[in-house]
N, CA, C and O atoms as a GROMACS GRO file, in nm:
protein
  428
    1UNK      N    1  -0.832  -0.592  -0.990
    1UNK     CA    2  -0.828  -0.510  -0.871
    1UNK      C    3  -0.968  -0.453  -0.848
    1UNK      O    4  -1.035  -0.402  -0.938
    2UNK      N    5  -1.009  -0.466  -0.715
    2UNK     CA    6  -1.156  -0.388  -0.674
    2UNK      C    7  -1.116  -0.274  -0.711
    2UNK      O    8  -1.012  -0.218  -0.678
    3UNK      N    9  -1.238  -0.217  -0.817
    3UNK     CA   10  -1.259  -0.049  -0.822
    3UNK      C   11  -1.308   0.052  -0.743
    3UNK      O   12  -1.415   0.003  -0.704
    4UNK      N   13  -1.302   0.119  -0.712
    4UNK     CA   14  -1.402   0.203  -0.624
    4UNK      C   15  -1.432   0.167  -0.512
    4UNK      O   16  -1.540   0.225  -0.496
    5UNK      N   17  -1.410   0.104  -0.411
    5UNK     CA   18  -1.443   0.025  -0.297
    5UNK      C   19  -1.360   0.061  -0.151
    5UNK      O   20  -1.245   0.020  -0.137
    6UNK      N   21  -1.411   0.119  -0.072
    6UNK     CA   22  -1.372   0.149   0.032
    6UNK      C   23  -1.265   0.078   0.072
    6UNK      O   24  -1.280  -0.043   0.057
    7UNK      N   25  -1.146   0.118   0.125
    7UNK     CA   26  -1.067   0.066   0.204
    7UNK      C   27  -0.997   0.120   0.292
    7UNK      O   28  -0.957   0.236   0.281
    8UNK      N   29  -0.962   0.014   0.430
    8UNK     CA   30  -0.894   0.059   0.529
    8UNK      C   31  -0.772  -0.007   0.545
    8UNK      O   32  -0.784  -0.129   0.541
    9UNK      N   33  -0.668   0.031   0.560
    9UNK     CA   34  -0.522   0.048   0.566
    9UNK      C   35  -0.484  -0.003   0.737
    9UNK      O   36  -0.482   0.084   0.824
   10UNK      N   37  -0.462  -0.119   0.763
   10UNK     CA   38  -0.446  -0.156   0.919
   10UNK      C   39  -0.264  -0.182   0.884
   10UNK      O   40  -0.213  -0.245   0.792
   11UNK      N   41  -0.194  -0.099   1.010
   11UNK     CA   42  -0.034  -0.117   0.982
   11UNK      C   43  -0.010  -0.116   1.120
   11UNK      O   44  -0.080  -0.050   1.197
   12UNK      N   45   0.081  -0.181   1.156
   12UNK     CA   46   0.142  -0.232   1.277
   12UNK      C   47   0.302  -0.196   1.231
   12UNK      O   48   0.369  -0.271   1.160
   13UNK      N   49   0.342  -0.086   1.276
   13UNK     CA   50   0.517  -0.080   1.213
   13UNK      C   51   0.582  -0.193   1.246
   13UNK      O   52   0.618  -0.274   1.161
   14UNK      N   53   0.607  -0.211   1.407
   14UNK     CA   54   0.731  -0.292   1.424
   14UNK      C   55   0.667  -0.319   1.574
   14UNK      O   56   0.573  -0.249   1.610
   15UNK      N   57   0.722  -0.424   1.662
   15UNK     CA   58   0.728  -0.529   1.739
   15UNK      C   59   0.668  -0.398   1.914
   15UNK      O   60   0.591  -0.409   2.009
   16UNK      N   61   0.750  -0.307   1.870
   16UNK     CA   62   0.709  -0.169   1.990
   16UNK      C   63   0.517  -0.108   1.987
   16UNK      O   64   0.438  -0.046   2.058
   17UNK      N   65   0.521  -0.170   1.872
   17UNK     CA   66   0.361  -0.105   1.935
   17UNK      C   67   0.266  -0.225   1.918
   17UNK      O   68   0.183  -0.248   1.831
   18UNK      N   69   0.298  -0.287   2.014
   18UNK     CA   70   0.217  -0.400   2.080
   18UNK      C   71   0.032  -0.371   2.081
   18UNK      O   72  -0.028  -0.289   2.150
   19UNK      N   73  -0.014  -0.449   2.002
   19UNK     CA   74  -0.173  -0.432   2.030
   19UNK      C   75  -0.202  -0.264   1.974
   19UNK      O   76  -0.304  -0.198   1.996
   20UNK      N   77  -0.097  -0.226   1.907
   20UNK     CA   78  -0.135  -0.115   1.863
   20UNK      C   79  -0.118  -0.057   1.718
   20UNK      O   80  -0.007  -0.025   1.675
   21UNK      N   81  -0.210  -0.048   1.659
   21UNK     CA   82  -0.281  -0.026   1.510
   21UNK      C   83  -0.276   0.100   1.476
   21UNK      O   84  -0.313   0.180   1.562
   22UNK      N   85  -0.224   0.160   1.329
   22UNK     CA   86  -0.254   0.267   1.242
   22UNK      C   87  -0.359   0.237   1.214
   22UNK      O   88  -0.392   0.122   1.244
   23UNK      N   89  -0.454   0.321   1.149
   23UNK     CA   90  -0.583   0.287   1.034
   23UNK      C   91  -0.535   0.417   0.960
   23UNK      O   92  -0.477   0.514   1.009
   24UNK      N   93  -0.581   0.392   0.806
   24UNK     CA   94  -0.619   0.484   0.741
   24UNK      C   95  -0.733   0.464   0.662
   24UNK      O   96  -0.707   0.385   0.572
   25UNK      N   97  -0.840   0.501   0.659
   25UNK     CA   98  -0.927   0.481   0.498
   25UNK      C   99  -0.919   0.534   0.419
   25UNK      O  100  -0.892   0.653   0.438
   26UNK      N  101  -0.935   0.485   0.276
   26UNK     CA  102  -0.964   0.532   0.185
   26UNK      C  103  -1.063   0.491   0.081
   26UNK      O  104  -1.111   0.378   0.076
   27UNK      N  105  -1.111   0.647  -0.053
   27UNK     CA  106  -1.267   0.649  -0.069
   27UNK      C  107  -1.215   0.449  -0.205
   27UNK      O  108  -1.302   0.371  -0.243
   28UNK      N  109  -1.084   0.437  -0.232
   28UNK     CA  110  -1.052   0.301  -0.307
   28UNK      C  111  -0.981   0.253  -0.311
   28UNK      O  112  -0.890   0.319  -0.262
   29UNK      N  113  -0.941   0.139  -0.350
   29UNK     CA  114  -0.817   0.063  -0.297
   29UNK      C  115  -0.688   0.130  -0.379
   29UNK      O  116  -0.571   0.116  -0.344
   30UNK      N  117  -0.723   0.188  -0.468
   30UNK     CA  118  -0.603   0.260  -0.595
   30UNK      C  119  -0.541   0.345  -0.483
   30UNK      O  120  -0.425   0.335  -0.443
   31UNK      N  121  -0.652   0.446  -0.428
   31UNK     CA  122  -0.601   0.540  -0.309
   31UNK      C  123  -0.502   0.478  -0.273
   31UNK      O  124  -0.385   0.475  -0.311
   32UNK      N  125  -0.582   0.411  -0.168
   32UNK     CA  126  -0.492   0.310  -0.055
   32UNK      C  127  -0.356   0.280  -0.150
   32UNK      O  128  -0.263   0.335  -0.089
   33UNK      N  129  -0.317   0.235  -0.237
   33UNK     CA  130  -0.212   0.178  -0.287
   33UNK      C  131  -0.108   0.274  -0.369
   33UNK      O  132   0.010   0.243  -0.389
   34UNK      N  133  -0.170   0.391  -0.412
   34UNK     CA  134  -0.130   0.484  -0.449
   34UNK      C  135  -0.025   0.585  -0.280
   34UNK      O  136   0.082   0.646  -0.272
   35UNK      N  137  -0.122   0.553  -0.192
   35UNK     CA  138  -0.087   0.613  -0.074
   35UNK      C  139   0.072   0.544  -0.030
   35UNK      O  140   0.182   0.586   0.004
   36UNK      N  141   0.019   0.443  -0.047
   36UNK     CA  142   0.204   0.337   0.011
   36UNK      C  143   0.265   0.376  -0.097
   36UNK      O  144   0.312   0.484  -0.060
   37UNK      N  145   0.300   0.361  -0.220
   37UNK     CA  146   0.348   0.410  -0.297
   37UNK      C  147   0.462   0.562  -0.261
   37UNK      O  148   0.579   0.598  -0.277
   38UNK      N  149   0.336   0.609  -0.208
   38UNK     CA  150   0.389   0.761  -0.212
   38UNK      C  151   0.476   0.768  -0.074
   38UNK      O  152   0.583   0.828  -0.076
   39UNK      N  153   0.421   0.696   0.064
   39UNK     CA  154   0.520   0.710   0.186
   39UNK      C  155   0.644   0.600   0.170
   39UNK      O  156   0.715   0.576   0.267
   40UNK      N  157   0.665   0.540   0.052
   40UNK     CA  158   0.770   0.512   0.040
   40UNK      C  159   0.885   0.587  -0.044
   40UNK      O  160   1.004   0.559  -0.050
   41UNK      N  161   0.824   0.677  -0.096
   41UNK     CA  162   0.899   0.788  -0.170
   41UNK      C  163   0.965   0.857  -0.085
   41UNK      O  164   1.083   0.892  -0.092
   42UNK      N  165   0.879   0.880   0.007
   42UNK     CA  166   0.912   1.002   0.129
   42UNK      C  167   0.997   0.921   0.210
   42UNK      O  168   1.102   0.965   0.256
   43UNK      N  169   0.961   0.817   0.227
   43UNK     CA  170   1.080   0.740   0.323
   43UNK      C  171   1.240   0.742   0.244
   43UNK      O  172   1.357   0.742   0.283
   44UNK      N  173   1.176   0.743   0.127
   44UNK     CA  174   1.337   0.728   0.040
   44UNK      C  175   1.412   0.888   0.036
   44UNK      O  176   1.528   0.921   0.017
   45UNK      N  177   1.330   0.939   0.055
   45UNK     CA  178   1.357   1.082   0.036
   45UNK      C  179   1.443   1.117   0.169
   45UNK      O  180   1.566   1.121   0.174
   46UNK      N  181   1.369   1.138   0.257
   46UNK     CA  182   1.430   1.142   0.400
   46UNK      C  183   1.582   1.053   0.421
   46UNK      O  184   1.679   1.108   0.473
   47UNK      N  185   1.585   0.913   0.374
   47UNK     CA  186   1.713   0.849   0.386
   47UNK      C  187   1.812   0.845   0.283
   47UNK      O  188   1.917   0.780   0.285
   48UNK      N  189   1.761   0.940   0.172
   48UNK     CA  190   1.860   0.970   0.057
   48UNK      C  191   1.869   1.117   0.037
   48UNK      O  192   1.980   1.150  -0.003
   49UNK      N  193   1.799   1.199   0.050
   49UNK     CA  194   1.817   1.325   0.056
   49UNK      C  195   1.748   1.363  -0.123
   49UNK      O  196   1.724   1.477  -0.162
   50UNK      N  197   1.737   1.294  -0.169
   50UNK     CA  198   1.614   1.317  -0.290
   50UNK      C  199   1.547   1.475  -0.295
   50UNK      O  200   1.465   1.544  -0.234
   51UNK      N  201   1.617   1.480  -0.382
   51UNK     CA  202   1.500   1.656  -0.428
   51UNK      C  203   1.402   1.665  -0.545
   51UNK      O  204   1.302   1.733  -0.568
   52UNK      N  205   1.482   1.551  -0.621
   52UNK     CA  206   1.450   1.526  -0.784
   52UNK      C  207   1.369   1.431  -0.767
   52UNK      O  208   1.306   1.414  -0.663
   53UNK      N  209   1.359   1.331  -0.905
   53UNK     CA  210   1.275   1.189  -0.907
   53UNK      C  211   1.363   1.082  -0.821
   53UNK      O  212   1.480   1.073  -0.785
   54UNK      N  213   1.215   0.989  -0.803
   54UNK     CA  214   1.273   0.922  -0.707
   54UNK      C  215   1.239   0.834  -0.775
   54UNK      O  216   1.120   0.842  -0.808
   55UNK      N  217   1.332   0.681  -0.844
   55UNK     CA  218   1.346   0.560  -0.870
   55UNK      C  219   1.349   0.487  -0.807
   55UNK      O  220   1.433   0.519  -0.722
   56UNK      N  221   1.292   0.356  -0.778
   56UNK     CA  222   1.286   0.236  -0.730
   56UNK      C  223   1.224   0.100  -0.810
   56UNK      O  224   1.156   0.098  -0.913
   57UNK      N  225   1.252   0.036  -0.765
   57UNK     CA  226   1.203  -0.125  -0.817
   57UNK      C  227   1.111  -0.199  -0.752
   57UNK      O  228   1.126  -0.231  -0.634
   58UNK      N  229   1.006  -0.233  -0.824
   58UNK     CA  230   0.938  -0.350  -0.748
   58UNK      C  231   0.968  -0.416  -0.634
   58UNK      O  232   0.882  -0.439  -0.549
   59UNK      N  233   1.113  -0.460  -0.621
   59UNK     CA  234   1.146  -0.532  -0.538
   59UNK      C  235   1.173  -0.466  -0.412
   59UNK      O  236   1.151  -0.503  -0.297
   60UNK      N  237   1.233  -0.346  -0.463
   60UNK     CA  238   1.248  -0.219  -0.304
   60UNK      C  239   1.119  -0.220  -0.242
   60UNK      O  240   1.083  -0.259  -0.130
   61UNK      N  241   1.058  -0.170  -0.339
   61UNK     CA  242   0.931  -0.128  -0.298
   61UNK      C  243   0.838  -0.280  -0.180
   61UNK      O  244   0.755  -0.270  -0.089
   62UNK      N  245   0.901  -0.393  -0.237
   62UNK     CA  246   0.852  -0.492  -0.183
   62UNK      C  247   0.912  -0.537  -0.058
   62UNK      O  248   0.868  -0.618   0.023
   63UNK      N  249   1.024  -0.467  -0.059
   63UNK     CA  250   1.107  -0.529   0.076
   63UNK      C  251   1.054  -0.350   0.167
   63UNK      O  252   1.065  -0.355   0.290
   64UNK      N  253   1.025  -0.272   0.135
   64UNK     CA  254   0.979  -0.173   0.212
   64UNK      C  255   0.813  -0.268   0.290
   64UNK      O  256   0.809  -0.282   0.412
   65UNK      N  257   0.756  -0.295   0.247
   65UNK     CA  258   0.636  -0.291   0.280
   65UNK      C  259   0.599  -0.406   0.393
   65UNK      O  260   0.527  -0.400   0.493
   66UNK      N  261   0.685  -0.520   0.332
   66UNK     CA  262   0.734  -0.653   0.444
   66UNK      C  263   0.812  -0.560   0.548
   66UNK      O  264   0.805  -0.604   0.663
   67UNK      N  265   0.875  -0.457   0.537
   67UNK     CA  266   0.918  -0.435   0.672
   67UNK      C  267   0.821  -0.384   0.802
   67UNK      O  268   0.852  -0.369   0.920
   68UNK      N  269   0.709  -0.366   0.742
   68UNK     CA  270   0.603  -0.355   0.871
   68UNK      C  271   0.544  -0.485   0.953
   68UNK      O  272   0.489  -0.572   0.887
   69UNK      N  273   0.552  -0.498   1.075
   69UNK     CA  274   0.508  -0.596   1.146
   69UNK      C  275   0.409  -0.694   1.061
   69UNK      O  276   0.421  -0.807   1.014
   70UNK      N  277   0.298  -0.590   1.066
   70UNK     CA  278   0.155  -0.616   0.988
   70UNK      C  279   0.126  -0.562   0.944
   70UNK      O  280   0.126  -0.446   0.985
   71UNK      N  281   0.064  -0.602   0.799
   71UNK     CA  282  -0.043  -0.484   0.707
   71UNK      C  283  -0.114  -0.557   0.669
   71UNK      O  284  -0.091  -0.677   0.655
   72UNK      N  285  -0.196  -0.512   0.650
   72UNK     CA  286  -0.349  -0.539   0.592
   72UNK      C  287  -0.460  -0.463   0.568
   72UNK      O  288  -0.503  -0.364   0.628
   73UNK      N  289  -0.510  -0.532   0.457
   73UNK     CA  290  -0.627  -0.434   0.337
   73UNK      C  291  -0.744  -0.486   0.459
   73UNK      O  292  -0.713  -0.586   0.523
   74UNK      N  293  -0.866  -0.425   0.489
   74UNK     CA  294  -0.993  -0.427   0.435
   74UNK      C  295  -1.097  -0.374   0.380
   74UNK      O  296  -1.173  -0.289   0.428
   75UNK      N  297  -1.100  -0.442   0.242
   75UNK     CA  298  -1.221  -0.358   0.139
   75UNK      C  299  -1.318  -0.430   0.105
   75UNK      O  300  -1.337  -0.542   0.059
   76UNK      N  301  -1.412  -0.291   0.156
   76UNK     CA  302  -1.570  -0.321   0.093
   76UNK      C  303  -1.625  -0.434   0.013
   76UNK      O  304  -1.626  -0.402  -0.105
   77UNK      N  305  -1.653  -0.507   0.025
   77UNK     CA  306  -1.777  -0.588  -0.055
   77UNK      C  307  -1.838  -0.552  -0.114
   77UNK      O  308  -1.945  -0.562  -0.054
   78UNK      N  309  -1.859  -0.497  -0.230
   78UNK     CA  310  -1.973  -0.460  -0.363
   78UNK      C  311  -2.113  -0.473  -0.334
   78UNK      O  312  -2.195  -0.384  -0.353
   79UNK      N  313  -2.139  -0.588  -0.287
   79UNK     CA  314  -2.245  -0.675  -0.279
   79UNK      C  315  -2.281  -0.626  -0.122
   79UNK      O  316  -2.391  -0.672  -0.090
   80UNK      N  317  -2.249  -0.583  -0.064
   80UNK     CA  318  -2.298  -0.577   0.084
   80UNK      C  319  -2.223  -0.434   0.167
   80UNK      O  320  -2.195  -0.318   0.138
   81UNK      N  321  -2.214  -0.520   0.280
   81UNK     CA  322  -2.206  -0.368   0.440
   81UNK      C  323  -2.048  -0.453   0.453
   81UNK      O  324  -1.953  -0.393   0.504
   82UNK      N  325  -2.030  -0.592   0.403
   82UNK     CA  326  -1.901  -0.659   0.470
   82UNK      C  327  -1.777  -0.590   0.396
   82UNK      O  328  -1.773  -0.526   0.291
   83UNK      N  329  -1.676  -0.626   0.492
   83UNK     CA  330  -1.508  -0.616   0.448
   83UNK      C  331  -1.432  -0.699   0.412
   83UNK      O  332  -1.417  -0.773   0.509
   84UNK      N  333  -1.377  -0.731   0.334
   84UNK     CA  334  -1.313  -0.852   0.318
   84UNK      C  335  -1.177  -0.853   0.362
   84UNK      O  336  -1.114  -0.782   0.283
   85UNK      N  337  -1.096  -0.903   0.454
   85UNK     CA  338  -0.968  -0.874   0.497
   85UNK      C  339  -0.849  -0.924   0.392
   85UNK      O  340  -0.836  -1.034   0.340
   86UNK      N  341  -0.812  -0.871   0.386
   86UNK     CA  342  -0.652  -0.913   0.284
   86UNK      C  343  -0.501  -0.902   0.336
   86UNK      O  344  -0.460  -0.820   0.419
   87UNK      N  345  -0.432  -0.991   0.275
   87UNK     CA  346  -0.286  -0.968   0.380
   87UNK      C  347  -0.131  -0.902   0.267
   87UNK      O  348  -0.111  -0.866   0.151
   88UNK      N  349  -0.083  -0.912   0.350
   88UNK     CA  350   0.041  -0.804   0.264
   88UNK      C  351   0.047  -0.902   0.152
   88UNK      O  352  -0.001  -0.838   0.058
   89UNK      N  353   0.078  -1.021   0.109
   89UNK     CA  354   0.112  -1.080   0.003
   89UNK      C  355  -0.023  -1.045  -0.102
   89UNK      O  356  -0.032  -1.060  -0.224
   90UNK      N  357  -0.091  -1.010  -0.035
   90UNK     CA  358  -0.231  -0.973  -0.149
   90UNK      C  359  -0.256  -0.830  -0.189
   90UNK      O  360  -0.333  -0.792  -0.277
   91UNK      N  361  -0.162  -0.742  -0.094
   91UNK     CA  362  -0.152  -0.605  -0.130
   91UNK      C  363  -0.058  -0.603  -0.209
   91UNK      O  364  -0.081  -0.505  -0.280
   92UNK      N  365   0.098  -0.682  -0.263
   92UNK     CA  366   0.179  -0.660  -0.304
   92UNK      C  367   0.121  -0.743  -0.453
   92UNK      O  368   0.180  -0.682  -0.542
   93UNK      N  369   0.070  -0.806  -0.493
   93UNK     CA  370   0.027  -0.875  -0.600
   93UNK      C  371  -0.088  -0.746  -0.639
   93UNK      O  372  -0.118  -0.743  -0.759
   94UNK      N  373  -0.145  -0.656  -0.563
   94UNK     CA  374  -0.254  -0.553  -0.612
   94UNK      C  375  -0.065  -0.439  -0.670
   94UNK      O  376  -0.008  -0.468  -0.775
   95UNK      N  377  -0.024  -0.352  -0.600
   95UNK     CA  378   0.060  -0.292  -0.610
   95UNK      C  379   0.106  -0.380  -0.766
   95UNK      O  380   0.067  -0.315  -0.863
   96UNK      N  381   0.163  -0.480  -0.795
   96UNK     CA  382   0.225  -0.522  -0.904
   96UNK      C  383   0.120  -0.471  -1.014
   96UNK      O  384   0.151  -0.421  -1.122
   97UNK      N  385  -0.031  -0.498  -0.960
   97UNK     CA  386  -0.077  -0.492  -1.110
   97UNK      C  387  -0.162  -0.328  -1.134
   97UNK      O  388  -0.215  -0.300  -1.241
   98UNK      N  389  -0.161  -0.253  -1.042
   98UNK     CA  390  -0.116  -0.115  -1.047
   98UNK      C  391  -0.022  -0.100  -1.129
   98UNK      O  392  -0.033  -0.064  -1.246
   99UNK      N  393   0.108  -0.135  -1.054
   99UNK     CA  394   0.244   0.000  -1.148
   99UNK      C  395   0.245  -0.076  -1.242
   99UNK      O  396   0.288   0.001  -1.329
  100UNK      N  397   0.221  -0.221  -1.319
  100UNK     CA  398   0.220  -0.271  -1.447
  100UNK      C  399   0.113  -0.182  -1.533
  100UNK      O  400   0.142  -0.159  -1.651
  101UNK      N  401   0.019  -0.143  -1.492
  101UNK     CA  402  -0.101  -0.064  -1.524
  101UNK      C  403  -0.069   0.050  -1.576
  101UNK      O  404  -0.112   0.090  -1.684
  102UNK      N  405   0.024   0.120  -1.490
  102UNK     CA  406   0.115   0.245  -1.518
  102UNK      C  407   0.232   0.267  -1.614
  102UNK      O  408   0.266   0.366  -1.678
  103UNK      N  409   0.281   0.143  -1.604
  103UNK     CA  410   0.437   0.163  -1.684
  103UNK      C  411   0.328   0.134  -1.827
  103UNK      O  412   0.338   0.224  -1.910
  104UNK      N  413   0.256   0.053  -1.854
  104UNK     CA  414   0.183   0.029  -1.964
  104UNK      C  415   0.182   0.127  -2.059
  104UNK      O  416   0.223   0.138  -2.174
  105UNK      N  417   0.112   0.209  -1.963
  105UNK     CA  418   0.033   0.372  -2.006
  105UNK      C  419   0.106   0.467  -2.059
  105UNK      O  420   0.063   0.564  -2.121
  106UNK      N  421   0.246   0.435  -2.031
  106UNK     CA  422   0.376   0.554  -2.007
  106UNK      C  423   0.424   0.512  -2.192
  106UNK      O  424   0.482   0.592  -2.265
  107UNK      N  425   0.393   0.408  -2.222
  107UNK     CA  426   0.481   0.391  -2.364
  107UNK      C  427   0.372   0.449  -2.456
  107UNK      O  428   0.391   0.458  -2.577
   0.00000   0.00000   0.00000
């Protein structure tokens, strides 16, 4: 996973916002991925009523994120001023090796 490297967060929810883009940046892609992470908590929260911990699976987590029209990474280039664009199947293979990173840490 790029360390430290700027990234911007391009999300298209659903089919209604035609030609029309979220951005978010962040100062690394952990951010950025740490960030989805977390508005899927809140999404779970809101449709479960969650006060406590919130559990999920890889796979939730994976069918949450396919439910946006479009997403896509672009982060910084090390080497330069460029962005490199990335698509949800390349954010969800970063996300895997995040929370593998995490559950690691936890034993």
């Amino acid at each position: 996973m790029p360390k430290n490297c700027h990234t911007i967060l391009l999300v298209r929810p659903d089919s209604s916002t035609e030609d029309n883009y979220t951005y978010c940046d962040f100062k690394s892609l952990k951010e950025c991925l740490e960030t989805l992470c977390y508005v899927y908590e809140e999404h779970l929260r809101r449709h479960h009523g969650s006060k406590g911990s919130i559990v999920y699976s890889l796979e939730e987590l994976y069918e949450f994120v396919e439910s946006f029209l479009e997403l896509n990474c672009l982060v910084k280039d090390k080497e330069g001023d460029n962005y490199i664009p990335h698509n949800i199947d390349w954010i969800k293979e970063q996300l895997f090796q995040m929370l593998g990173d995490k559950s690691e840490k936890k034993l």
